[in-house]
N, C-alpha and C positions, 0 to 999 in steps of 0.2 A: 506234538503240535503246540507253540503259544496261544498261549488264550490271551483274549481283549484285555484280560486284568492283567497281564503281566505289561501290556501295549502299555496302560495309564500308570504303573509304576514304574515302568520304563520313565516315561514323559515324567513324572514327578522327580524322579531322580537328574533327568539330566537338567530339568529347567532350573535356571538362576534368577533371581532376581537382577535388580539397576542394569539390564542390558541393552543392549538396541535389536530391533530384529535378526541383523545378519549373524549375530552373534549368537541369541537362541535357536536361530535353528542348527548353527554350527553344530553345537552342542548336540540336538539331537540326532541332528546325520552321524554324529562321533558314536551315539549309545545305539542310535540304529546297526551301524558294520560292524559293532562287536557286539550284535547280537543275531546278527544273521551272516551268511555264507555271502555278501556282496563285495563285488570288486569297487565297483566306482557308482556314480550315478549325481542325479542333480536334482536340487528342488526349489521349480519356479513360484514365484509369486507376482500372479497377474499386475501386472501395471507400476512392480514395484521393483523387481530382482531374478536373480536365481543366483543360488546356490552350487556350486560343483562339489565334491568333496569324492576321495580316492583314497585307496590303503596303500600305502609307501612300501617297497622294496626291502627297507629297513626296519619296518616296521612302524605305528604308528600311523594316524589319517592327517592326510593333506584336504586343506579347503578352500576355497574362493567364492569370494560375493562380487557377482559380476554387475555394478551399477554404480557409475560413479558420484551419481546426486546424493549417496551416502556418505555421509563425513565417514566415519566406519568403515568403510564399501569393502577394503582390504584386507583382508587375512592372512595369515600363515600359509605358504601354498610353496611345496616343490615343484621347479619346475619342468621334471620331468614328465613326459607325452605320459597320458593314462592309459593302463594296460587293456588290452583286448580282451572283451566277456563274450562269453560262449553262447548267452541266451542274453536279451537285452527286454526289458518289460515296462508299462507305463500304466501311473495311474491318477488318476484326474481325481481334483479333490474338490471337489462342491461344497457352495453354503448358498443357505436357502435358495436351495436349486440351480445357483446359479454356478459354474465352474469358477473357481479363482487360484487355481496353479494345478501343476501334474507335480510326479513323482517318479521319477525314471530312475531304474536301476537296473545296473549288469550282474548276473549273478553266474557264481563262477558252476562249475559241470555238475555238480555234486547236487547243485542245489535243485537243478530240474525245470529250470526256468524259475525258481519259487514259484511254483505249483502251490505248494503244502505250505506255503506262508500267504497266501492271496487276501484271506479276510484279516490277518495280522496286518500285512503294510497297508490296506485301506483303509482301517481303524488309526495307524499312524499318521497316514495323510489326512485324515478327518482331523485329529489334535490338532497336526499343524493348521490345517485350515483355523482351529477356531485362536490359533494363536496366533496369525496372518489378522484375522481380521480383528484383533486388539490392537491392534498396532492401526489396522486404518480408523478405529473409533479415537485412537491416540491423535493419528495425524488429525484429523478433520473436528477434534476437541481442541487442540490448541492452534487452529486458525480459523475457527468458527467462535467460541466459545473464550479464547487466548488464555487458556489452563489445559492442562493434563488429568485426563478420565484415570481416574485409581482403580479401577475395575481389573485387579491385580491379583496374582496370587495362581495355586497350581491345586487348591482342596478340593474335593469331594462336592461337597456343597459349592463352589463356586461352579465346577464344569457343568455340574446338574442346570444352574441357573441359565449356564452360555449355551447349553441342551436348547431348552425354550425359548431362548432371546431367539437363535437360529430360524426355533419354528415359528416363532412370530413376526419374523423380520419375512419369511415368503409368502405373506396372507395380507388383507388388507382388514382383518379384524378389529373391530375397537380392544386396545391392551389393557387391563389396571394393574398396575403393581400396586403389590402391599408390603409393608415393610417397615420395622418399628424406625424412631427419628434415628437421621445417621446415615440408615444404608442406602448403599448407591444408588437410588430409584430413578437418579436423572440422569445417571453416567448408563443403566440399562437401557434409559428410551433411548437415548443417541444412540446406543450401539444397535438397537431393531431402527430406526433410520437409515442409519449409514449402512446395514447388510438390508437394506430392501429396496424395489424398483424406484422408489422415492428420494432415493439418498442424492440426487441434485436438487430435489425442490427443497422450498423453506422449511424451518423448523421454527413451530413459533411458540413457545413459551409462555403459559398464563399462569403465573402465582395467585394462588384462588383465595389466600387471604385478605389479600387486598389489591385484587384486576384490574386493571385497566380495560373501558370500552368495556363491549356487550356482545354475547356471544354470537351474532351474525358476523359484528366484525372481526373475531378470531376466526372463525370458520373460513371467510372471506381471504385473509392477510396468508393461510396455511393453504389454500387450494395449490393441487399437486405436491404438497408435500406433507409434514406431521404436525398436529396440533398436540400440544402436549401442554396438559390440566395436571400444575405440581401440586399437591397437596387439595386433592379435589372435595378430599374430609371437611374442606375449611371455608367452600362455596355458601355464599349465602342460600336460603332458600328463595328469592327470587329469582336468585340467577342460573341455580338447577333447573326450577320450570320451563324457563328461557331454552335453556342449554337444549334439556329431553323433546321440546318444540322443535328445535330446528334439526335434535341428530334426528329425530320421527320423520322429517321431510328431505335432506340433506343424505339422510348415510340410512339409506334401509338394510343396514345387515340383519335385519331381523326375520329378512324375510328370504335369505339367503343368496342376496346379491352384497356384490362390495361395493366400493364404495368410487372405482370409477379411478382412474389416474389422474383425471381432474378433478377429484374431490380432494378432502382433506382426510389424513386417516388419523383417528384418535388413539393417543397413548393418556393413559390419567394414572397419575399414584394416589396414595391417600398412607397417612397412619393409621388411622383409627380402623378398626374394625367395621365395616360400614355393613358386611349382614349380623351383626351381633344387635338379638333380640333386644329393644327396649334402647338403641343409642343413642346414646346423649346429642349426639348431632342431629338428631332425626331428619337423617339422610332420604332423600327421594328414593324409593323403591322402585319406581318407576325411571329413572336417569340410571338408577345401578343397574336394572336389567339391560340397558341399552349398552350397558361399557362392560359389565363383566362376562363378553364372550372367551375370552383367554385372559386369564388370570394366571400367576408367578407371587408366591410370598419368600422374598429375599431373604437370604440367611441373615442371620445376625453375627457379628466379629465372635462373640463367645465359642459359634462351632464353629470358627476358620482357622483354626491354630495353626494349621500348616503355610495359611495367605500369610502370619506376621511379618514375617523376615523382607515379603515380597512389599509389603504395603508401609513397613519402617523404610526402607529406600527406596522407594517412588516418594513416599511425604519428605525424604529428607533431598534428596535430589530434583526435586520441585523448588524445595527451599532452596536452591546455590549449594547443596551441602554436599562431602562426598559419603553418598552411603559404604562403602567399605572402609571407610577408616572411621567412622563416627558409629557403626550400629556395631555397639560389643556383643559377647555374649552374656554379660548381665542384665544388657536393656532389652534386648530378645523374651531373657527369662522371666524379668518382670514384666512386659509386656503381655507372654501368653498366660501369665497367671493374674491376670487383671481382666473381670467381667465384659468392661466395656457398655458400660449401660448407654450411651451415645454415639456407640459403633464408630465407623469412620470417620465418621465429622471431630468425636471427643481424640480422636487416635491423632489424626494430623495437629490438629490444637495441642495438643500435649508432644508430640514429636519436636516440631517447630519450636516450641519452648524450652526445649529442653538441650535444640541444636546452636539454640540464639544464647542462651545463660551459662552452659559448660564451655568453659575455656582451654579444656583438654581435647587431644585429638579425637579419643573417644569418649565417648558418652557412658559413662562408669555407673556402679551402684552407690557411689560417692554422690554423683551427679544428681539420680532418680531420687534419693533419700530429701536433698536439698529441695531439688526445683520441681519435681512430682510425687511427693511420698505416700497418695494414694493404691500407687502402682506395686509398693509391697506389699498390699492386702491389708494396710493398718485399718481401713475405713471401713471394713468388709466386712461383717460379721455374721457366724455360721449358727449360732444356735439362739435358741430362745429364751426371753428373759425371764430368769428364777421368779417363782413367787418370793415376793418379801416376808420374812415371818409377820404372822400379827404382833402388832404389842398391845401393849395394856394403858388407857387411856392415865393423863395423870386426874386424879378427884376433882381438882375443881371445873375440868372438862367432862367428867363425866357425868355431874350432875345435869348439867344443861343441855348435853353432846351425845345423849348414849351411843349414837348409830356415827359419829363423824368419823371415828379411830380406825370405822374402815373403808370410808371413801377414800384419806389419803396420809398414807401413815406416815411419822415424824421422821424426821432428817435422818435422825440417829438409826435407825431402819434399815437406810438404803445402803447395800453393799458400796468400798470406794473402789472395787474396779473397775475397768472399762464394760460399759455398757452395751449388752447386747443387743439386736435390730430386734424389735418388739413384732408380734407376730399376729396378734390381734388389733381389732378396732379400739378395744378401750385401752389398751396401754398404749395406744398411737396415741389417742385422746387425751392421756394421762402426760405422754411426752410434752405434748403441743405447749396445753395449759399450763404446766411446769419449766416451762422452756429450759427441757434434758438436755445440755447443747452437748455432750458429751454423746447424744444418740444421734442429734437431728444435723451433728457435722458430719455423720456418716454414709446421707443421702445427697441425692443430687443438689447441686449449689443452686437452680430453679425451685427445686419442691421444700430446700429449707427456706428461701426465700417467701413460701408461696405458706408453708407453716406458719413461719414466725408471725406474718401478716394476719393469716387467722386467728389466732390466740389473738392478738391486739384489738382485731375487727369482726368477731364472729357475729356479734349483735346488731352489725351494720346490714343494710342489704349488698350481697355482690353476687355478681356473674362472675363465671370462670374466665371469660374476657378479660372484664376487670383485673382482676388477680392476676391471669397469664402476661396483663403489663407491669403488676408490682414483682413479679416473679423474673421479668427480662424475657420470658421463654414461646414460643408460640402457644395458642388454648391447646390445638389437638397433641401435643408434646406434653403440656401440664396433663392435661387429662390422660393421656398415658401411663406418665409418671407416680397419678394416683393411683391407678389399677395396679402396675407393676409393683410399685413397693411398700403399700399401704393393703394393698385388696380391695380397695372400698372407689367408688365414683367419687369426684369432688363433692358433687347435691349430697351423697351420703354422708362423708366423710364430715361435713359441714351440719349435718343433721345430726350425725351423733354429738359434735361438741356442742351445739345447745342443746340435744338432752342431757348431756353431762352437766353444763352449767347449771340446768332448770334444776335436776336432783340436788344440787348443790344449794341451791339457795331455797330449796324446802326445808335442807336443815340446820342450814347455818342462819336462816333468817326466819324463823316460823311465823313471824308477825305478818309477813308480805300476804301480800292479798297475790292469787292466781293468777291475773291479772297483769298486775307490774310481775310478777314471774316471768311472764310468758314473753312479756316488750323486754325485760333485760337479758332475758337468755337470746334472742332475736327473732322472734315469732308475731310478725303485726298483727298478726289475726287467731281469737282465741281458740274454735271453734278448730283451727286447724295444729291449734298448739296440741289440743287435748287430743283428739285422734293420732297424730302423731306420739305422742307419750305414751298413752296407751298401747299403741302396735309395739313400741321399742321396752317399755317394763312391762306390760302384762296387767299395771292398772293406771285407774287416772291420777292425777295430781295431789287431790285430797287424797284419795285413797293410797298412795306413797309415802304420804306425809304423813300421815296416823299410822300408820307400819311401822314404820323407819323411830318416829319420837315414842311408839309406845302408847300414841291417843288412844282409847275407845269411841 
């Protein structure tokens, strides 16, 4: 007997990328008959098509797309009568409960009716279902939205995802998606709209950075259809009170009713980790409980290697471009050997640019060296950076300096090869204040941004707000960006470089009173500089300062 795992390696193999419907399922009817004992058979798709497809005389499978509103509609088809099957079988394929095509097939004597294949082909009609209905989140994204959903691709992790979009598109639960900046989180709520009893009423969209109106009138504008809260990480805290107010009288799923076909049903994404102890957003506990009844955390591009190829020709065939002659197999290779620290968003932006600047038909490793050189791993770096040997102070530093030689050792020190991604706080600290640009071009073009800035202005007061405008980048993205390749919060990160700075000028200026210390490293208030210092060395200021020079 086949097992389900052979079904999805089936489906992986036959699916192609830049196709149109009629044509992937060609494909799979093709790997379907030559894998099972079927003479002929058909596979509809409610309100869109069907499919025929038969095994030829001569061998090889005949198919037809029967619909002519497809430019496509046509295929390869002899036109010989289809042969007569001995047992004839049908199988209805649902999503979120709802039927949206059958699967009919004639199976020649031998096979028994496909008895002994029954839970195989209804795991293959289940695929096709959830690949039926990509293509209606496709249609109903470029005539609602006038762009194409990338929610592409045939991995592991992607079908896991299209698993729970499923089950959340048959419920009227509040959704949250989570999911680092990049991934699809808006191309997921459309596709749990358009597969749910809602998929004619609105869809209304609030970007919670910066909303328009007040959440009665989103609630209000989305009745019988989906409110969907993007980036709900980035809600003020007024407007979450608001919000947890009206879903408390408006959408009692708390209490295990829904939410009513004339209510609104709520989809919210967020970056940020919003139950992550101590968040920097300090997110409403109270609003999270309301929305995180089903939850879904999106893969990231880095485990989709097998989505590239699918999601290089949807971003290049979005563009005007033709993906089979433009996607080589070197842009492929560099492709999947590329992290992707900005998932889909950074992938089509680099596609696009790379389809607009090569003047060859395909897109070469000529090409990627020139106009992305990222993408060969040059900026990537795998290990951690060597200690610097100590040196030996020169005498006239050392009489004055005994302790400086190892705050920040001279030029001549520092290895000249390429610099590795530093792994701790203080050689991140060490980068900043140094401006390492040989490291700090190796992070995202926001967080070097959002560095540079710091070293210039640590002494100044800012918010990540702030910053996240001199950076170009959204706050809860910068703030990401610091956890992900620093380790550290921004407030921390920012905390070390003025205890960095304050050490520094206990020994490089022993005259300075505590005081003007604590105002030029950037601490208004003393009281909090000193407990601060304390918790990060272990003593207070004077007492660093009589250590370090040797006082009694």
């Amino acid at each position: 007997m086949v097992s389900t795992a052979q079904v999805d390696a089936l489906v992986r193999g036959a699916y192609r990328p830049h196709r149109d419907l009629p044509a992937v399922l060609s494909g799979l009817a093709c790997a379907l008959m030559a894998q099972l004992p079927v003479q002929h058979g058909s596979l509809e798709v409610s309100g869109v098509g069907r499919l025929s497809f038969h095994g030829e005389p001569a061998g090889g499978i005949g198919t037809r797309w029967h619909d002519a509103a497809w430019e496509q509609g046509w295929l390869p088809l002899d036109s010989q009568p289809l042969p007569a099957a001995d047992v004839q079988t049908a199988f209805t394929a649902h999503y979120a409960g709802m039927p949206i095509g059958e699967l009919t097939l004639g199976w020649q004597a031998q096979a028994e009716g496909g008895a002994r294949h029954v839970d195989w082909v209804a795991h293959f009609a289940k695929r096709c279902a959830y690949l039926a209905h990509r293509y209606r989140v496709q249609a109903w994204s470029r005539q609602q939205l006038r762009r194409a959903s990338l929610l592409v691709g045939i991995s592991q992790p992607l079908h896991a995802l299209e698993c729970f979009i499923e089950r959340a598109a048959g419920s009227d639960l509040p959704v949250l998606l989570h999911g680092e900046f990049g991934t699809e989180k808006a191309w997921a709520a459309a596709a749990i709209h358009v597969g749910s009893r809602r998929s004619a009423g609105p869809v209304v969209e609030v970007h919670c950075a910066d909303p328009a109106g007040e959440p009665a009138q989103w609630l209000a504008s989305a009745q019988g259809g989906t409110l969907f809260l993007n980036g709900i990480d980035e809600l003020s805290p007024r407007l979450q009170t608001q919000l947890h107010r009206h879903l408390q009288h408006l959408c009692p799923t708390h209490l295990g009713e829904t939410a009513g076909a004339g209510g609104a049903r709520i989809v919210a994404s967020a970056t940020a980790d919003l139950w992550r102890p101590g968040a920097e957003a300090g997110f409403s506990r109270a609003l999270l409980a309301e929305l995180d009844f089903l939850g879904a955390e999106l893969p990231p591009l880095r485990v989709r290697e097998d989505d590239m190829e699918a999601l290089i020709s949807a971003t290049l065939e979005r563009h005007g471009f033709s993906a089979p002659q433009r996607c080589s197999a070197e842009l492929l290779q560099a492709c999947r050997g590329y992290d992707w620290p900005e998932n889909v968003s950074e992938l089509e932006r680099t596609i696009a640019r790379l389809a607009v600047m090569t003047d060859q038909p395909a897109i070469g490793h000529a090409e990627v060296l020139q106009h992305a050189p990222w993408l060969t791993g040059g900026h990537r770096a795998a290990a951690p950076v060597e200690p610097v040997a100590p040196t030996t102070a020169q005498p006239e530093q050392s009489a004055s300096l005994p302790a400086a030689a190892a705050l920040r050792p001279p030029p001549a020190a520092v290895s000249s090869r390429p610099t590795a991604a530093p792994r701790t706080a203080a050689q991140w600290v060490q980068v900043v204040l140094e401006r390492q640009t040989r490291v700090l071009d190796t992070v995202h073009a926001g967080l070097r941004r959002a560095l540079v800035f710091l070293a210039e202005h640590h002494a100044e007061p800012i918010a990540l707000g702030e910053l996240a405008e001199q950076a170009h980048v959204s706050a809860s993205h910068l703030s990401y960006l610091f956890r992900s390749t620093l380790g550290l919060s921004f407030k921390s990160f920012l905390l070390s470089i003025r205890i960095h700075v304050a050490q520094q000028l206990l020994l490089l200026e022993p005259q300075l009173r505590i005081t003007e210390v604590a105002l030029r490293a950037g601490f208004a208030d003393l009281s909090h500089f000193e407990r601060c210092f304390r918790r990060a060395i272990g003593q207070s200021a004077r007492e660093h300062r009589r250590a370090q020079l040797g006082v009694a």
